[in-house]
C-alpha positions in Angstrom: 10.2 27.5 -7.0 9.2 24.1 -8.1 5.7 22.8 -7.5 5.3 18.4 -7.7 2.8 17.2 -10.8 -0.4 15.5 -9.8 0.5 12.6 -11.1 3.4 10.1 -10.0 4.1 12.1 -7.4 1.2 12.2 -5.1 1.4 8.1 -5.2 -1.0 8.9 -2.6 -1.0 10.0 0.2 -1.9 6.8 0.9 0.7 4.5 1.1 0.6 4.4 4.6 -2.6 5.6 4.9 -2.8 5.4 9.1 -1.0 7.0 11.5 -1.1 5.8 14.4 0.4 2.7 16.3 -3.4 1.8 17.5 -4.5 2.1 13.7 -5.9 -1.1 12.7 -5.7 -2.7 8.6 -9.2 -3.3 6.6 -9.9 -6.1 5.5 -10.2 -7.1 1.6 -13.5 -8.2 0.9 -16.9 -7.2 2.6 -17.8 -4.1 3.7 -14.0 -2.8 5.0 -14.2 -3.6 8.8 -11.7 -2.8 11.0 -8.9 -5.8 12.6 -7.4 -6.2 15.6 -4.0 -5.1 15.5 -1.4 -7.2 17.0 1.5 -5.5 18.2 3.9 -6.9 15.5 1.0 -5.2 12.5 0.4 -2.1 14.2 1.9 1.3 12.5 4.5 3.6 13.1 3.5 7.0 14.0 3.9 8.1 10.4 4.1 5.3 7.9 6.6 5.7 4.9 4.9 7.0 1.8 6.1 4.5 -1.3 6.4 5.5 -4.4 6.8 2.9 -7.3 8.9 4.4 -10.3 10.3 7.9 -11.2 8.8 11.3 -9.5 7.2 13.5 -12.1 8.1 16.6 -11.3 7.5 20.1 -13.4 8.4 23.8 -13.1 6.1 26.2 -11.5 4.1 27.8 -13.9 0.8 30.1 -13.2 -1.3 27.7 -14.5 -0.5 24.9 -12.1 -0.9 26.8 -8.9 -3.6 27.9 -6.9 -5.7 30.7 -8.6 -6.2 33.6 -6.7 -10.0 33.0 -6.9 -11.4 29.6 -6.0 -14.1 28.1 -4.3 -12.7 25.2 -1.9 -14.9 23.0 -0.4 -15.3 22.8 3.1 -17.9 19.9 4.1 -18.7 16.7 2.7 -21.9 14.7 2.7 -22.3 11.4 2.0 -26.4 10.5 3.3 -25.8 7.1 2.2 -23.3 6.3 4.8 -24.2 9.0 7.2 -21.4 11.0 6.8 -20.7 14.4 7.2 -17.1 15.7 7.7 -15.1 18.6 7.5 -12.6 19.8 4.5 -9.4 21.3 4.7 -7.5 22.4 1.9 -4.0 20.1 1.4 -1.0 20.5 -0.9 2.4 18.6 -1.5 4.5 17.6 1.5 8.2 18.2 1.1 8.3 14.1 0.5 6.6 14.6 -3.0 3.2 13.2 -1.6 -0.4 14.6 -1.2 -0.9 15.9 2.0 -3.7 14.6 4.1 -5.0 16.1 7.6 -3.8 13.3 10.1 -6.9 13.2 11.6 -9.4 10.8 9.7 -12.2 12.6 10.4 -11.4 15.4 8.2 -10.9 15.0 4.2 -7.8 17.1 2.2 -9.1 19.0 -0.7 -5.9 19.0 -3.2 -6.3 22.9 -3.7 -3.8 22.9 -7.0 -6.5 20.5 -8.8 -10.1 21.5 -9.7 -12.4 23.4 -7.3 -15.7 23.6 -6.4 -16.9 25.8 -9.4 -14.3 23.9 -12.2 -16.0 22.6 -15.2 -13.2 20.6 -15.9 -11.0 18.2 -14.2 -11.1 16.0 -11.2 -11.4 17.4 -7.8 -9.8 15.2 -5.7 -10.7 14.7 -1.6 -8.6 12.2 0.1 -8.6 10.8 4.1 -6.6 8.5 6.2 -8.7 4.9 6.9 -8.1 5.8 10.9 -6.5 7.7 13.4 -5.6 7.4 16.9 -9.1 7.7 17.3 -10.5 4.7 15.9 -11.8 4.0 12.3 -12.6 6.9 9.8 -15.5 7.7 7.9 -13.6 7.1 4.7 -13.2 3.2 5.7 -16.8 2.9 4.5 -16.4 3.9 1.3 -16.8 0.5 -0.3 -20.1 0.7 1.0 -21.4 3.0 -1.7 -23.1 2.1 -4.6 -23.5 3.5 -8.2 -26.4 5.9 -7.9 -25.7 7.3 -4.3 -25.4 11.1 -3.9 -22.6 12.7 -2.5 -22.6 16.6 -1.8 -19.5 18.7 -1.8 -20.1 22.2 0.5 -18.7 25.4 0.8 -21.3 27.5 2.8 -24.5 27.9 1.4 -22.6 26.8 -2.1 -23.6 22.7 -2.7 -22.2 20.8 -5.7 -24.2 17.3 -5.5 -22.4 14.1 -7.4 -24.1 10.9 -8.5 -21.4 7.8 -7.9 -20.2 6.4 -10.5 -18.4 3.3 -9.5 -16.0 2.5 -6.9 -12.6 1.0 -7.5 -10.0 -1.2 -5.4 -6.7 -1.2 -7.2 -2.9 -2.1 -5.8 -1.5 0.8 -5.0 1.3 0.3 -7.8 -1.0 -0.2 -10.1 -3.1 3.1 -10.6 -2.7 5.8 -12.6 -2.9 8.7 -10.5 -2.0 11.1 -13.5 -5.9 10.5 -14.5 -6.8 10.8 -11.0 -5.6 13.7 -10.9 -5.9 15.3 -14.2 -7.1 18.6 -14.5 -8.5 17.9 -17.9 -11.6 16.5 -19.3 -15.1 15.8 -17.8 -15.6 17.2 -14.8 -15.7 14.3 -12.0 -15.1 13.9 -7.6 -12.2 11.8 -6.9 -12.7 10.5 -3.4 -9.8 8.3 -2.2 -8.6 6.0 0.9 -6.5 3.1 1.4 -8.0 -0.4 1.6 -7.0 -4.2 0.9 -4.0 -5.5 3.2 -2.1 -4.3 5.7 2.0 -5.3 4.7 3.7 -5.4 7.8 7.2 -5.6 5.9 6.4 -3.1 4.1 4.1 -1.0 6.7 1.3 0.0 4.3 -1.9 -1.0 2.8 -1.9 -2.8 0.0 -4.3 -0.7 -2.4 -6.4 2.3 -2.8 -9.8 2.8 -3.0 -11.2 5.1 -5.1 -15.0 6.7 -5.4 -15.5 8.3 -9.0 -18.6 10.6 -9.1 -20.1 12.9 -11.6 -22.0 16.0 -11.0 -25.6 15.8 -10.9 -27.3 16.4 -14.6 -24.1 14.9 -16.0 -23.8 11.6 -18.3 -21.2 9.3 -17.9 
């Protein structure tokens, strides 16, 4: 068995990033509000994940899959932006990306990264902009600011973060094998699409990442 590295691979998720033919694009500066769609912009029902470059790819190997005790987040809290949503745990989909729950309101955990316990390594929580539903709660994650608290649940088990900073890069531009490395200072990766909406190429243009530390922690 063969499992796909956290790096090249999982070009996120987020190429597409909607899934929906009603999903509509942010926009790239402001706060990310949601467009009007015209028929010609609007997504398939599952947009193409891209991935720029050669898929790293590595042998299974005990270390790299899930261990048999871990403590996966299952709500997250951001009281800045009034959210509160629901966790699911996500692996690699048989394309080489990141899985993400198709519904927006619901954020993937990537279970073969760090948990909710890990002392190292970024945990990384990714969810779609919107979904047939309307816009997600990740479409306001530009909204945050350095400082803000963000709380990552498992029952009665709470991990609070302090934000970082909050990043908007093209989507062929990032360097996912440090979003999600297992290494290093432990830190929340929270990720969404954002920027443009390429009708050619039927995805956004960028990703937006939120890069938190736990509480007590320095930079």
């Amino acid at each position: 068995m063969r499992i796909v590295a956290t790096a090249l691979a999982l070009s996120l998720i987020l190429a597409g990033c909607a899934t929906t033919p009603d999903a509509a694009p942010l926009g790239m500066s402001g706060s990310p509000e949601p467009q009007a769609a015209r028929a010609d912009d609007r997504i398939g029902p599952i947009a193409a994940p891209v991935v720029d470059g050669p898929v790293a790819v590595v042998d299974s190997d005990p270390a790299l899959a899930p261990r048999a005790t871990v403590t996966a987040p299952t709500r997250l809290v951001v009281g800045a932006l009034g959210i509160d949503m629901a966790v699911a745990p996500v692996g690699v989909a048989e394309d080489g990306q990141m899985e993400v729950p198709e519904r927006a309101e619901i954020a993937g955990w990537y279970r073969y990264g760090p948990d909710l316990d890990a002392d190292e390594g970024h945990m990384v929580l990714a969810a779609h902009v919107d979904d047939p539903s309307g816009i997600g709660p990740f479409a306001r994650l530009r909204e945050l600011n350095a400082g803000d608290r963000i709380e990552v649940r498992d029952g009665d088990r709470v991990r609070i973060y302090t934000v970082e900073r909050i990043e908007q890069t093209d989507k062929r531009e990032i360097d996912f094998a440090d979003v999600f490395s297992r290494d290093g200072e432990p830190r929340l990766a929270l990720i969404t699409c954002g920027g443009s909406w390429d009708r050619q190429e039927r995805h956004y243009s960028d990703n937006v990442v939120v890069w938190a530390i736990p509480e007590g922690s320095s930079p």
